[in-house]
N, C-alpha and C positions, 0 to 999 in steps of 0.2 A: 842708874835704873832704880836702885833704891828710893834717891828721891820723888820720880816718879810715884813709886806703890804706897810712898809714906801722902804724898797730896792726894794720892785719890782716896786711901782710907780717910785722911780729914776731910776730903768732902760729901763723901758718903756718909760718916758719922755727921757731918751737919747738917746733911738736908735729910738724916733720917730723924734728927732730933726736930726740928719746923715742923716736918710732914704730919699730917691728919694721922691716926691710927687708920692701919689698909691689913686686910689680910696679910698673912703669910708669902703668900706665891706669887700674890701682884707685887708686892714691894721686893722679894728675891727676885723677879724678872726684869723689874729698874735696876736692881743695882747692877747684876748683870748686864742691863745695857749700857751702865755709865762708866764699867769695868770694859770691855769691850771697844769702847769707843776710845780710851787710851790706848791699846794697843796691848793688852793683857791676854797674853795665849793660855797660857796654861795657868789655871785657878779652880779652889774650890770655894762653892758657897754650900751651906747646909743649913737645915734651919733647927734645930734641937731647943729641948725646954732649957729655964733659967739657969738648973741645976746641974746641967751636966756643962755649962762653959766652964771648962778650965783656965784658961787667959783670956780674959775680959780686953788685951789688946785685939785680940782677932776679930771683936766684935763690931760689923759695921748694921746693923740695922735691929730693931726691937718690933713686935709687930704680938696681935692679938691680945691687946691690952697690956702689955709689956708682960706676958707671960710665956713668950720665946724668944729668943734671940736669931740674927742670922749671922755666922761666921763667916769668914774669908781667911784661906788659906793657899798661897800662893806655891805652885807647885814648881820646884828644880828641875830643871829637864837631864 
Protein backbone atom coordinates (compact mmCIF):
# COMPACT_ATOMS: atom_id res chain seq x y z
CA UNK A 1 0.00 0.00 0.00
CA UNK A 2 2.82 2.29 0.63
CA UNK A 3 3.92 1.75 -2.79
CA UNK A 4 0.92 2.80 -4.04
CA UNK A 5 0.75 6.53 -1.98
CA UNK A 6 4.52 6.89 -2.79
CA UNK A 7 3.49 6.60 -7.06
CA UNK A 8 0.66 8.66 -6.67
CA UNK A 9 2.51 11.48 -4.74
CA UNK A 10 5.28 11.29 -7.71
CA UNK A 11 2.80 11.72 -10.12
CA UNK A 12 1.11 14.33 -8.68
CA UNK A 13 4.24 16.27 -7.90
CA UNK A 14 4.93 15.77 -11.88
CA UNK A 15 2.04 16.90 -13.42
CA UNK A 16 1.91 19.68 -10.78
CA UNK A 17 5.37 20.65 -11.85
CA UNK A 18 4.17 20.62 -16.25
CA UNK A 19 0.88 22.18 -15.45
CA UNK A 20 0.10 25.92 -16.30
CA UNK A 21 -0.17 28.02 -13.10
CA UNK A 22 -4.23 27.36 -12.08
CA UNK A 23 -5.76 28.72 -9.09
CA UNK A 24 -5.74 27.12 -5.80
CA UNK A 25 -9.02 25.18 -5.63
CA UNK A 26 -9.17 24.14 -9.29
CA UNK A 27 -5.69 22.35 -8.97
CA UNK A 28 -6.74 20.91 -5.01
CA UNK A 29 -9.93 19.50 -6.90
CA UNK A 30 -7.55 17.60 -9.59
CA UNK A 31 -5.40 16.32 -7.41
CA UNK A 32 -8.18 15.12 -5.33
CA UNK A 33 -9.60 13.46 -8.29
CA UNK A 34 -6.28 11.76 -9.34
CA UNK A 35 -6.09 10.74 -5.44
CA UNK A 36 -9.45 9.20 -5.42
CA UNK A 37 -9.22 7.37 -8.53
CA UNK A 38 -6.37 5.11 -6.81
CA UNK A 39 -8.46 4.08 -4.37
CA UNK A 40 -7.41 6.69 -1.48
CA UNK A 41 -10.16 6.62 1.28
CA UNK A 42 -9.10 8.42 3.84
CA UNK A 43 -6.61 11.76 3.10
CA UNK A 44 -6.01 15.12 3.68
CA UNK A 45 -5.38 18.06 1.20
CA UNK A 46 -5.04 21.68 2.53
CA UNK A 47 -3.81 24.41 0.78
CA UNK A 48 -1.57 27.00 3.33
CA UNK A 49 1.08 29.54 2.34
CA UNK A 50 4.99 28.74 1.68
CA UNK A 51 5.81 29.38 5.19
CA UNK A 52 3.99 27.35 7.11
CA UNK A 53 4.94 23.78 5.12
CA UNK A 54 6.85 21.98 7.54
CA UNK A 55 7.78 18.73 5.43
CA UNK A 56 8.13 19.79 1.91
CA UNK A 57 7.70 15.78 1.36
CA UNK A 58 3.90 16.25 1.90
CA UNK A 59 3.96 18.63 -0.78
CA UNK A 60 2.04 17.60 -3.91
CA UNK A 61 1.03 20.75 -5.69
CA UNK A 62 2.22 24.63 -5.90
CA UNK A 63 -0.42 27.15 -7.14
CA UNK A 64 -0.93 31.05 -7.29
CA UNK A 65 2.35 31.95 -8.42
CA UNK A 66 4.16 29.52 -6.34
CA UNK A 67 3.03 31.29 -3.37
CA UNK A 68 0.98 28.36 -1.78
CA UNK A 69 1.48 25.17 -1.51
CA UNK A 70 -1.04 22.05 -1.36
CA UNK A 71 -0.39 19.27 1.07
CA UNK A 72 -1.27 15.68 1.42
CA UNK A 73 -1.65 13.84 4.25
CA UNK A 74 -2.73 10.43 4.41
CA UNK A 75 -4.88 9.64 7.29
CA UNK A 76 -4.61 6.09 9.65
CA UNK A 77 -7.81 4.73 10.05
Amino acid sequence: MKRVVVAVLGSLLTSAVLAAPKPCEELKAEIEAKIQARGVSSYTLEIVPNSEVKDPNMVVGSCEGGTKKIIYQKNDR
